[in-house]
C-alpha positions in Angstrom: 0.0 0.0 0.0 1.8 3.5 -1.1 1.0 6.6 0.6 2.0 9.7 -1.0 4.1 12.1 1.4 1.6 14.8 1.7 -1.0 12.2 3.6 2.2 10.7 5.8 2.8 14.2 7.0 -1.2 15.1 7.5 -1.1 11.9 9.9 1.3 13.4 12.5 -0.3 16.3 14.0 3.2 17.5 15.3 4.8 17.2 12.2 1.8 19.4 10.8 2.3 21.9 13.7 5.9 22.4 13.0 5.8 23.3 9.3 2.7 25.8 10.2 5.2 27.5 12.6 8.0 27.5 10.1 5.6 29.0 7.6 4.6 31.6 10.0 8.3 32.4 10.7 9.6 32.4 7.5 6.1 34.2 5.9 7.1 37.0 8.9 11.0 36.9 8.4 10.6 37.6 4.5 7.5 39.8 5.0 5.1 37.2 2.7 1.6 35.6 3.4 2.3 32.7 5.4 -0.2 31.0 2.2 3.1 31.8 0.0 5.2 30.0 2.4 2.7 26.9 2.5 2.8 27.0 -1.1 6.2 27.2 -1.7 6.8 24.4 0.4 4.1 22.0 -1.5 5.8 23.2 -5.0 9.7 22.5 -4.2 8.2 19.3 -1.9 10.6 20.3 0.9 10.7 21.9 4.5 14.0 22.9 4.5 14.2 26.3 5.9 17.3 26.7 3.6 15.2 25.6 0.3 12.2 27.5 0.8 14.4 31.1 1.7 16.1 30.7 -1.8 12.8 30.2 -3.6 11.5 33.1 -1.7 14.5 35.1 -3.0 14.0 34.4 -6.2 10.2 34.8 -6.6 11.6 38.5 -4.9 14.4 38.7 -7.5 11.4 38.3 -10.4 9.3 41.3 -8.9 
């Protein structure tokens, strides 16, 4: 039986609490919607703090 790695994460309520803090931090450290953050994170399939702050930068670097 596979599970994909969204519903894995969505069945440990810590883990889920965690990424929505780091999504609030980062949303409020790079002054973005928390939503971006969430979003970002779903797109590059990574909670990496380090990954998500370069796509953040670059998204910036296209404005």
């Amino acid at each position: 039986m596979a599970q994909s790695k969204a519903e894995a994460e969505s069945a440990d309520p810590t883990t889920a609490i965690k990424a929505e803090e780091e999504a609030a931090y980062l949303a409020k450290r790079h002054r973005v919607s928390p939503a971006i953050v969430r979003e970002i994170m779903r797109q590059i399939g990574s909670s990496e703090r380090s990954a998500i702050e370069r796509e953040i930068q670059r998204g910036k670097a296209r404005r």
